[in-house]
C-alpha positions as CSV (number, residue, x, y, z in Angstrom):
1,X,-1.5,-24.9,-64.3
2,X,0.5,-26.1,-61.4
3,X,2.5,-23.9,-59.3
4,X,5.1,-22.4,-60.8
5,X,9.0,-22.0,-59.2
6,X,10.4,-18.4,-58.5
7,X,12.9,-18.6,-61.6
8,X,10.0,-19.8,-63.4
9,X,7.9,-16.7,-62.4
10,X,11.3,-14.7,-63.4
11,X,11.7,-15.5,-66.6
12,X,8.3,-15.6,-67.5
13,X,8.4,-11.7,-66.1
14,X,11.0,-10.8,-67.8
15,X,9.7,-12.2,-71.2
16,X,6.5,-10.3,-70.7
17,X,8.3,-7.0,-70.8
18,X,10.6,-7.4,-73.2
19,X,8.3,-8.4,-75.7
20,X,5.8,-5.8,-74.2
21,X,8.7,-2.7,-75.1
22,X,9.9,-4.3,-78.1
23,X,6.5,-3.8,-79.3
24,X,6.2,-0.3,-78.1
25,X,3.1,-1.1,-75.6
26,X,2.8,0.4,-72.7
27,X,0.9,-1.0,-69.5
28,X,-2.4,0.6,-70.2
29,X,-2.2,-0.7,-74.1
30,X,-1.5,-4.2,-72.7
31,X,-3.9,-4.0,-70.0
32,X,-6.8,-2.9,-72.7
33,X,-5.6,-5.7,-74.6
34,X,-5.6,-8.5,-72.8
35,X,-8.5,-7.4,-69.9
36,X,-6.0,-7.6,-67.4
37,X,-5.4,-5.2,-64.7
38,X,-2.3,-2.6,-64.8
39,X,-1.7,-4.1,-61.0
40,X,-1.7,-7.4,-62.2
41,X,0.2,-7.2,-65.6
42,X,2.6,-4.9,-63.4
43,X,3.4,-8.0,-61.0
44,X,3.4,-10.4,-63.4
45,X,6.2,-8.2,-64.8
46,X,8.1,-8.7,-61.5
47,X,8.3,-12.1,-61.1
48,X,5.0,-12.7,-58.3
49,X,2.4,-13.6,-60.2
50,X,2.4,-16.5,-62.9
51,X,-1.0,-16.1,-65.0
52,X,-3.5,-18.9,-65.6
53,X,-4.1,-20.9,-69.0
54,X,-6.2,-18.6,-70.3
55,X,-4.6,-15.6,-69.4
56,X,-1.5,-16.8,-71.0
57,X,-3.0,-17.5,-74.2
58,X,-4.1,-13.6,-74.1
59,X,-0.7,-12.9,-73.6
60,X,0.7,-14.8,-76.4
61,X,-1.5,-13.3,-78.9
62,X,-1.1,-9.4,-77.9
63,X,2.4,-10.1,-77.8
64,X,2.9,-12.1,-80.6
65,X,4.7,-15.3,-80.1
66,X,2.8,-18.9,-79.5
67,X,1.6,-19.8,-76.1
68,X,4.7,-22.8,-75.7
69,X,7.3,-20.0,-76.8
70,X,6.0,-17.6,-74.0
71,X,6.0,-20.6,-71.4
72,X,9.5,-22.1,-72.4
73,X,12.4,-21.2,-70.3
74,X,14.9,-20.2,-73.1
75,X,15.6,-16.2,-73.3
76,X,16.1,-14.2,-75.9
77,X,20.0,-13.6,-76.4
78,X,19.7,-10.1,-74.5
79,X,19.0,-11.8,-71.6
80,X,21.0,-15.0,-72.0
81,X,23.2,-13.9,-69.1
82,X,20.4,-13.7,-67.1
83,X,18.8,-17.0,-67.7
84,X,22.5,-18.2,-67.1
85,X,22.5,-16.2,-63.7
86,X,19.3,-18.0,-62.6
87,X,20.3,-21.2,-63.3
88,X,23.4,-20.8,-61.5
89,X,20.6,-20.8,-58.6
90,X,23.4,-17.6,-57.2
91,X,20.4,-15.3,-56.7
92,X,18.4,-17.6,-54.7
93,X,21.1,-18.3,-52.5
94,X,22.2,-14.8,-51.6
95,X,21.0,-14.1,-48.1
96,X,19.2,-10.9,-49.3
97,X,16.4,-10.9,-47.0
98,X,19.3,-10.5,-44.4
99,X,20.1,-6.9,-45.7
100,X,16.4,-5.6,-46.2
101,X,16.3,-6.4,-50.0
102,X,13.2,-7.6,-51.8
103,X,14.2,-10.6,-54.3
104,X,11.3,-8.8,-56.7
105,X,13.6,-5.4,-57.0
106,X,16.2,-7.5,-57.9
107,X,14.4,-8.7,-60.8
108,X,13.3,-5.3,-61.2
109,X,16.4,-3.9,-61.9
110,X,17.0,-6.6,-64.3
111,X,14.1,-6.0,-66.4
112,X,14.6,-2.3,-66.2
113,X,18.1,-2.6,-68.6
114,X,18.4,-6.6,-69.5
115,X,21.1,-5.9,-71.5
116,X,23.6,-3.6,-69.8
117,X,22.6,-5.4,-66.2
118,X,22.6,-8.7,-68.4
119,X,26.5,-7.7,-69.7
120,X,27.5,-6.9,-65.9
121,X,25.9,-10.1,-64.9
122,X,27.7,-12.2,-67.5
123,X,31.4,-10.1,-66.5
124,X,30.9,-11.8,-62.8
125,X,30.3,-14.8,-63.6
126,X,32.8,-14.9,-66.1
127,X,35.5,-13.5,-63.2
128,X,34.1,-16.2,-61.0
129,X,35.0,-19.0,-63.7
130,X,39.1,-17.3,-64.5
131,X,40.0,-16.9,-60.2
132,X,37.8,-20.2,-59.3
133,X,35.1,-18.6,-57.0
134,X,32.9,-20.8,-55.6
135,X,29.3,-20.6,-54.1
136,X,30.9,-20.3,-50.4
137,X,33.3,-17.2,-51.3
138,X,29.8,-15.0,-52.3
139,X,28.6,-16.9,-49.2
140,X,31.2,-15.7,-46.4
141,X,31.2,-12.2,-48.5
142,X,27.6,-12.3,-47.7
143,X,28.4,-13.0,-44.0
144,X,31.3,-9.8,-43.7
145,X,28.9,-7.9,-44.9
146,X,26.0,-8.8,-42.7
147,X,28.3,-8.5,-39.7
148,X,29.1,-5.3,-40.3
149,X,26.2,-4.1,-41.0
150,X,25.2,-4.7,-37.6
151,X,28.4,-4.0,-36.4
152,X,29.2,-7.2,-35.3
153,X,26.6,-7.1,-32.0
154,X,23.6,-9.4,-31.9
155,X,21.2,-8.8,-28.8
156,X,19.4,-11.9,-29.5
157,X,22.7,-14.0,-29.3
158,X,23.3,-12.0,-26.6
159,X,20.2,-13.0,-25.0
160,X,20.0,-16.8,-25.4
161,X,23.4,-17.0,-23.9
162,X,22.3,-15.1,-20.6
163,X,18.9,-17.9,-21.0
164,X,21.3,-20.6,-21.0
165,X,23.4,-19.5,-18.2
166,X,20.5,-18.9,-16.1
167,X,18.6,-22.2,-17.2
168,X,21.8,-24.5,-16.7
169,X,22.8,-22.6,-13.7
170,X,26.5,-21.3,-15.2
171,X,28.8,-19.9,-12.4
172,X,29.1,-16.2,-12.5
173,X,33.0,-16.7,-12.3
174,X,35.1,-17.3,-15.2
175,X,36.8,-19.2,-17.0
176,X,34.1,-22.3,-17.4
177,X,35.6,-25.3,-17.0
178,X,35.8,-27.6,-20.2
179,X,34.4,-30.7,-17.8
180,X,31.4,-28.5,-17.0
181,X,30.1,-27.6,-20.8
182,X,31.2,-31.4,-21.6
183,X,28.9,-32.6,-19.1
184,X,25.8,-30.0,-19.9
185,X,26.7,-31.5,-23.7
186,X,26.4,-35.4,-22.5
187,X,23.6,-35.4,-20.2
188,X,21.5,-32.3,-21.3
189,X,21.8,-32.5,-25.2
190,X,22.3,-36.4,-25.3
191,X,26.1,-36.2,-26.8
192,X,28.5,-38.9,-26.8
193,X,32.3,-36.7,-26.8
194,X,35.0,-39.2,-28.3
195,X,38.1,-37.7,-27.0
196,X,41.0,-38.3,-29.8
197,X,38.7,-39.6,-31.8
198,X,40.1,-37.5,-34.8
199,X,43.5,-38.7,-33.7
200,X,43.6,-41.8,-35.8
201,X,42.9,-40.3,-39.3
202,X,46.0,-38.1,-40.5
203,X,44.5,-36.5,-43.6
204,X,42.1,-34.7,-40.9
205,X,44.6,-33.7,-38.3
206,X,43.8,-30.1,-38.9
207,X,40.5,-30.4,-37.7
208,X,39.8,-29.1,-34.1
209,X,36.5,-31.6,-34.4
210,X,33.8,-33.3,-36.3
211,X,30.4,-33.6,-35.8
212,X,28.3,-36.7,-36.1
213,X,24.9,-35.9,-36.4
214,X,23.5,-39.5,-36.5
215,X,25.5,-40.7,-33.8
216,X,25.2,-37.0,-31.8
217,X,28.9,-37.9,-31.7
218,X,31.5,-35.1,-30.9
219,X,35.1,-36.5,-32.1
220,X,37.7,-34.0,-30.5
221,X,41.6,-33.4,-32.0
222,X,44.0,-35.0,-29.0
223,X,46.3,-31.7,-29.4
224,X,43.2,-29.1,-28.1
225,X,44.2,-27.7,-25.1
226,X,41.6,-27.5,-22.7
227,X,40.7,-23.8,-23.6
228,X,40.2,-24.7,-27.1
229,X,38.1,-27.8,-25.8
230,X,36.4,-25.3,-23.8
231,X,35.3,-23.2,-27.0
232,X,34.8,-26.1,-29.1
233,X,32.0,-27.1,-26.4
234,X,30.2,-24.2,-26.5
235,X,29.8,-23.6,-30.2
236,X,27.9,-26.9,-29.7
237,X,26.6,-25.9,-27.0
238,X,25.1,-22.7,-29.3
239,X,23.6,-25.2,-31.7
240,X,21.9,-27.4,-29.5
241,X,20.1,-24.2,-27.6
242,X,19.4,-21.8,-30.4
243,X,18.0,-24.6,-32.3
244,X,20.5,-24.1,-35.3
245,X,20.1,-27.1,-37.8
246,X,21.7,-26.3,-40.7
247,X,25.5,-26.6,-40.1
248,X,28.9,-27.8,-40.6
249,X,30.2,-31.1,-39.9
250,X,33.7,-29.7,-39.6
251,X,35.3,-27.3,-37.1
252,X,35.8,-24.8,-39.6
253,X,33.4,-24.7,-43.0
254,X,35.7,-26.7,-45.5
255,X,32.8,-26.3,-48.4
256,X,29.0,-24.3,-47.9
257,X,26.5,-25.5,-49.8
258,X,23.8,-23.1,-48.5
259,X,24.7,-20.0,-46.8
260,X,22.3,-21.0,-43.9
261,X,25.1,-23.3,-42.6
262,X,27.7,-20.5,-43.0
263,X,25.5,-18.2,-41.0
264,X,24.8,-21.2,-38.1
265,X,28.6,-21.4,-38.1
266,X,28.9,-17.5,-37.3
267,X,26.2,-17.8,-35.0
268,X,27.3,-20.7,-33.0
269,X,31.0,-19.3,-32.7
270,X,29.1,-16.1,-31.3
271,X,27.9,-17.9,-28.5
272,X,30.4,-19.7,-27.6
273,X,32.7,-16.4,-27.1
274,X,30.0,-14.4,-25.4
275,X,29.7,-17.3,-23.0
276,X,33.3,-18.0,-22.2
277,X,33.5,-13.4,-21.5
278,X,30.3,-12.5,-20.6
279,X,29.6,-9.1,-21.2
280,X,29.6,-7.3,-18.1
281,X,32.7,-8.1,-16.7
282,X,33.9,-7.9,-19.8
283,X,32.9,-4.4,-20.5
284,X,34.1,-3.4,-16.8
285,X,37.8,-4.8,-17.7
286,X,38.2,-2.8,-21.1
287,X,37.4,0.4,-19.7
288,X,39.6,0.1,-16.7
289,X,42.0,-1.3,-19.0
290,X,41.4,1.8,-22.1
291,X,41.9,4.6,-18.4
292,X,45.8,3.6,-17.8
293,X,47.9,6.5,-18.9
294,X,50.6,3.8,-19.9
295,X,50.4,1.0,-22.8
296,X,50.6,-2.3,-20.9
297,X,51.0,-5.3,-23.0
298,X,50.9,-7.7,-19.9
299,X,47.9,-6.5,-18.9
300,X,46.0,-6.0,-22.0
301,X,47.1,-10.2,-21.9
302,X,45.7,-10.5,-18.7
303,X,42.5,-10.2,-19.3
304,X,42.1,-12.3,-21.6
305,X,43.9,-15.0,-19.7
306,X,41.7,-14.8,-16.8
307,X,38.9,-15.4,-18.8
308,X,41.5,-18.4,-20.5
309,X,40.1,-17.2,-23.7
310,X,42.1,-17.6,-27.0
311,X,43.1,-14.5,-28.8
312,X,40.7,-15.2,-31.5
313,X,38.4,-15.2,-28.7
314,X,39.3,-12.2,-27.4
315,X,39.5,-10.1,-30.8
316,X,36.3,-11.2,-31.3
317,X,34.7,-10.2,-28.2
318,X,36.6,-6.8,-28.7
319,X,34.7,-6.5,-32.1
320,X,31.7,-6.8,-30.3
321,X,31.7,-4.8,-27.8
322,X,34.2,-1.8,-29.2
323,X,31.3,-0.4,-31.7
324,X,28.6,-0.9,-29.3
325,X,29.3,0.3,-25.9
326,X,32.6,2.5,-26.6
327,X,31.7,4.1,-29.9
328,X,34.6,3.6,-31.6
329,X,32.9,1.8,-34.6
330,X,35.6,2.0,-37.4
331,X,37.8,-1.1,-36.5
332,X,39.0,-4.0,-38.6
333,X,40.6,-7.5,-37.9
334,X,43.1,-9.5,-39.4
335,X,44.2,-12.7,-38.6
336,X,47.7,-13.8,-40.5
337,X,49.0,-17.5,-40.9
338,X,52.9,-17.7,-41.0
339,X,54.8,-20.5,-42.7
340,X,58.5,-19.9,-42.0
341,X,59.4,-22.9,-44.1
342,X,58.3,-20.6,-47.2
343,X,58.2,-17.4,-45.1
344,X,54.8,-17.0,-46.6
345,X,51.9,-14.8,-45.0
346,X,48.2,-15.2,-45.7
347,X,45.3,-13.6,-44.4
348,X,42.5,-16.2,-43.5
349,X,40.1,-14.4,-41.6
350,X,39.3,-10.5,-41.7
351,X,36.6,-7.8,-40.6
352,X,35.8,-4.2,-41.6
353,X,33.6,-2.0,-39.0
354,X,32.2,1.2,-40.9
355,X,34.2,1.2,-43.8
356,X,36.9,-1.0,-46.1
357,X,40.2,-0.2,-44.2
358,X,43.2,0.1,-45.5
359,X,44.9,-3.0,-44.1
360,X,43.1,-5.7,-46.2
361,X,43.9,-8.8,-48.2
362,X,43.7,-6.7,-51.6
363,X,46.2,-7.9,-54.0
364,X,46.3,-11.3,-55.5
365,X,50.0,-12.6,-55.6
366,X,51.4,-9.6,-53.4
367,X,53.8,-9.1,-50.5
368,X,52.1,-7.8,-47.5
369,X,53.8,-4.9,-45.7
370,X,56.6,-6.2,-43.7
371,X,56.1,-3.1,-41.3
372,X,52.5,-4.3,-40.5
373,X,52.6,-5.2,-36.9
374,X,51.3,-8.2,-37.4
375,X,53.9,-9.7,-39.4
376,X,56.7,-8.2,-37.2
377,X,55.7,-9.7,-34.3
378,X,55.2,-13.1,-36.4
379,X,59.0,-12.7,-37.6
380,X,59.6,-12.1,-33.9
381,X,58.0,-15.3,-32.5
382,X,59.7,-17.4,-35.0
383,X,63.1,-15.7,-34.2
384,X,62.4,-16.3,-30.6
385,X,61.6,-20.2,-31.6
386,X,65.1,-20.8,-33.4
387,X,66.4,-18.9,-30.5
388,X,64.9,-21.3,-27.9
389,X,63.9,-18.1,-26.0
390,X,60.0,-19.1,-26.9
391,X,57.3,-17.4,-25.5
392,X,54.1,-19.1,-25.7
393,X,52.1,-15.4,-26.5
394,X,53.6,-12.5,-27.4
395,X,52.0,-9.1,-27.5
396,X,52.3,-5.1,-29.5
397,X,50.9,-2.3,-29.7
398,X,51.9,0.6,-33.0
399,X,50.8,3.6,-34.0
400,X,50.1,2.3,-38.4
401,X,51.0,5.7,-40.4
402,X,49.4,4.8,-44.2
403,X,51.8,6.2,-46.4
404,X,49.9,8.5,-49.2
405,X,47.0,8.8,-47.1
406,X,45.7,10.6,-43.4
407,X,44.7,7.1,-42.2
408,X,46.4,6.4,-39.4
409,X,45.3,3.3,-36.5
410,X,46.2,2.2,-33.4
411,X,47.5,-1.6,-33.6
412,X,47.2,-4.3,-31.0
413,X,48.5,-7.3,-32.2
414,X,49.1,-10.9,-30.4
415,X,50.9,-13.6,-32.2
416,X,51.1,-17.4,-30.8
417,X,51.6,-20.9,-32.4
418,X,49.2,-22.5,-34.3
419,X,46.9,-25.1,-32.8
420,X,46.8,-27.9,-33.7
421,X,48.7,-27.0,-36.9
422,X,52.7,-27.7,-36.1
423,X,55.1,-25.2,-37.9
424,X,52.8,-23.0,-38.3
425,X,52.4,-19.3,-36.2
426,X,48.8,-17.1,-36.1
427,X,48.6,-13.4,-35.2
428,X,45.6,-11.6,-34.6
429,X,45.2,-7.8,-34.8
430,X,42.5,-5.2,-33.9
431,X,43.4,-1.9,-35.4
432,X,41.3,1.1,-34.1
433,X,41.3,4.4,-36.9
434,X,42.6,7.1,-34.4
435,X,40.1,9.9,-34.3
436,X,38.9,11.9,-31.5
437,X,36.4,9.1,-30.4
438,X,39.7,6.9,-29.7
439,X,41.5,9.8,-27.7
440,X,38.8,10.5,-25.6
441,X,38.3,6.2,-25.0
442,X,41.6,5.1,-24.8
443,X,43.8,7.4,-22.3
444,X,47.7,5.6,-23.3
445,X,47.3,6.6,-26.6
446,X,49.8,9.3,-27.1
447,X,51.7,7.0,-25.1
448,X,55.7,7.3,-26.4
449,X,56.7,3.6,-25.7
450,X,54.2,2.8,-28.6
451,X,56.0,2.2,-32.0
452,X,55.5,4.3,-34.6
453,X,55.6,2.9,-38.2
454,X,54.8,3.9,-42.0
455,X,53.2,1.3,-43.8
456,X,51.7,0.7,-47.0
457,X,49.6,-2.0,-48.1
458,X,51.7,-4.4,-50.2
459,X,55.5,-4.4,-51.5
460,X,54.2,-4.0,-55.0
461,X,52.0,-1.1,-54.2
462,X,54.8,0.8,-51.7
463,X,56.5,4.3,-52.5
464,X,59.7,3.7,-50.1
465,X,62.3,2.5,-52.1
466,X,64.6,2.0,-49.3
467,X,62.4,-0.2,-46.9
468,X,64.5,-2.3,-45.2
469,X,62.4,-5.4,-45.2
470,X,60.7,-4.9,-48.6
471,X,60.0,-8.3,-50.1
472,X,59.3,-7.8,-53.2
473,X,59.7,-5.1,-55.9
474,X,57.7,-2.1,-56.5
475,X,56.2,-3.4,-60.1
476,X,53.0,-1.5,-59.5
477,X,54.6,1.7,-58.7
478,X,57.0,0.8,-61.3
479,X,54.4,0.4,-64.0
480,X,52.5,3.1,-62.5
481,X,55.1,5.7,-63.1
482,X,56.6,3.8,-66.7
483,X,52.7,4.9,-67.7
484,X,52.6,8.6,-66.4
485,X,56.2,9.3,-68.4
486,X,54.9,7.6,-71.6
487,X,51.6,9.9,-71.6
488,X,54.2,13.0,-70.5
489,X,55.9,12.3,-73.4
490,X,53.1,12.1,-75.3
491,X,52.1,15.2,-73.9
492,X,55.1,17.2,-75.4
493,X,54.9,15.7,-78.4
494,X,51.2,16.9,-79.1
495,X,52.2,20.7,-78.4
């Protein structure tokens, strides 16, 4: 019999046992049976082992059905969702190698309770159907999850960076000029870098740059600045040297169709930040910065202009280094879009360190909490726009008070435009859960000048009635506490 695929080995597994219990046999009784091993039978069971002709045949006859029945991919209805689950191909595409997780316990489990696991099973698909999930939402799930179990620090990337600066000769000094990585990319990595060469197509304006890999051509968005030409290099750069083949096209993943890419992606923006603030320095400027007694905003910007790093560079180099080399491991990071045309907020990119934080895009349809920081400061940079008082980066620091809950973080938020996106604003925010690791690492916390604000997480979900920029109504509260008087009631009347 030729070589069987792994669903194939599945569902011939999971066939096995269920006719196996639903005839009340246990291993040895099969074993005696069919004059196979209990080893054997017991991996067969699990999906790693698909039995010759003959043994098949055995198989068939203990168990009752005809050797074509036993070999067909169809399941019996218990275990419909399951067959529908493989098919999908979801399980073979989850990165679960990545997070120590045999794919044979998987299957395991399944066996174990086809029906209940089978029901659960059938419920997420079904919830990925009704909200229009798609392979690349488990995908970048997958990739949250790995960063932060590995708290968002990779020694190897880490390593093939200092490789590459020490193989291509890098200055020490920082920033790296754009013309520098541009000319590593052209005459090291044979790339041909069309400048504007996105400019001419409008429906991809948005796009910071596209990759050509039969042409090795690099087509760059006219309205980079030269910091963000200086990143878009070394992602490449990160590609070309860590040997990563599977990846996007696109500056940003618009669809994954394996989560290789999506983890490529992740990788390659690693490198490029660890090369444009290299860690030592690096580390040496947050804990001079973390020792002043005072909150300064204009230097907390500082560094990261002298290393003319973006602030998503920056964040992300924070979220790096922060767990690692400063303990303070429970951390998350929100970047917000802002549309003033439609005043609309939207979380596009976010990390959790250590534990789901409270801040979080949690509620479909919902008001963020206008009190966040990093919608304040967005209201404030737009303000500043219409005013013609604009300042090209704005930074905050508060002190986030979680209403209903001892949670309470320390904020630092920078908000700028959007690039190249026009009308549009970004914010970027690092929030640190004040504990006694912060107060011993970060000397201006108690600091007075620092706001101080309650918040909750959305409008819907929020307890203070007289907010002064609520944006919506409290309809969960509301139906929340329309509930707890109709079971009162109910109460009384059963005394």
């Amino acid at each position: 019999m030729s070589a069987k695929t792994q669903n194939e080995r599945i569902i011939f597994g999971l066939k096995v046992k269920h006719l196996r219990q639903e005839h009340h046999l246990s291993f040895a009784d099969l074993a005696r049976e069919t004059g196979m091993s209990i080893s054997y039978l017991n991996e067969i069971e699990k999906g790693k082992k698909f039995p010759k002709n003959d043994k098949v045949e055995s198989l068939a006859k203990v168990l009752g059905v005809t050797y074509e029945g036993l070999i067909s991919l169809e399941l019996d209805k218990s275990l419909q969702p399951v067959s529908e689950l493989l098919q999908s191909n979801f399980l073979n595409e989850l990165p679960l190698d990545l997070f120590g997780i045999e794919l044979a316990k998987v299957v395991d489990i399944i066996a174990n309770a086809p029906v209940r696991v089978g029901a659960f099973i059938s419920t997420l698909l079904e919830l990925s159907r009704n909200y229009a999930l798609r392979e690349e939402n488990f995908y970048f799930g997958a990739l949250r999850s790995y960063l932060e179990l590995h708290h968002n620090y990779f020694a190897d990337i880490e390593a093939a960076v200092q490789r590459f600066t020490e193989q291509y000769d890098i200055p020490i000094q920082r920033p790296i000029s754009e013309k520098k990585l541009k000319m590593l990319l052209e005459d090291r990595f044979d790339y041909e870098i069309v400048e504007n060469g996105i400019d001419q197509y409008p429906e991809l304006a948005n796009l910071r740059s596209i990759y050509l890999p039969e042409k090795k051509q690099l087509l760059l968005n006219g309205s980079l600045t030269p910091m963000q030409k200086a990143f878009q290099f070394g992602k490449e750069l990160g590609f070309s040297f860590m040997g990563l083949k599977e990846r996007a096209k696109t500056s940003s993943i618009l669809r994954s169709q394996v989560f290789e890419e999506v983890l490529n992606h992740s990788k390659a923006i690693y490198f490029s930040v660890a090369l444009h603030l290299p860690l030592d320095p690096f580390l040496a400027d947050m804990r001079q910065f973390f020792q002043k007694k005072k909150w300064d905003g204009e230097a907390f910007l500082s560094i990261m202009q002298n290393y003319e790093a973006t602030p998503e560079m920056f964040f992300h180099r924070l979220t790096n280094v922060l767990p690692q080399f400063f303990g303070l491991s429970k951390i998350f990071f929100l970047r917000f879009i802002h549309n003033p045309s439609n005043n609309a907020f939207d979380i596009d990119k976010e990390l959790h360190l250590s534990r789901r934080h409270q801040p979080h895009g949690n509620g479909l349809f919902e008001h963020y909490c206008r009190r966040w920081v990093s919608l304040s400061l967005l209201k404030d940079l737009h303000n500043m726009q219409q005013e013609g008082t604009f300042m090209n980066t704005i930074v905050r620091a508060q002190h986030s008070q979680y209403i209903g809950t001892d949670d309470e973080y320390l904020c630092l938020t920078i908000a700028r435009p959007a690039y190249p996106e026009p009308n549009r604003n970004v914010s970027v925010t690092i929030g640190l859960l004040i504990n006694d690791e912060l107060r011993n690492k970060v000397h201006f916390l108690g600091d007075p000048s620092i706001q101080v604000r309650q918040v909750n997480k959305t409008c819907e979900r929020c307890t203070v009635l007289d907010c002064e920029v609520r944006a919506a109504e409290p309809t969960v509260i509301q139906k929340r506490d329309k509930l707890h008087a109709i079971q009162n009631r109910l109460k009384e009347l059963s005394k």
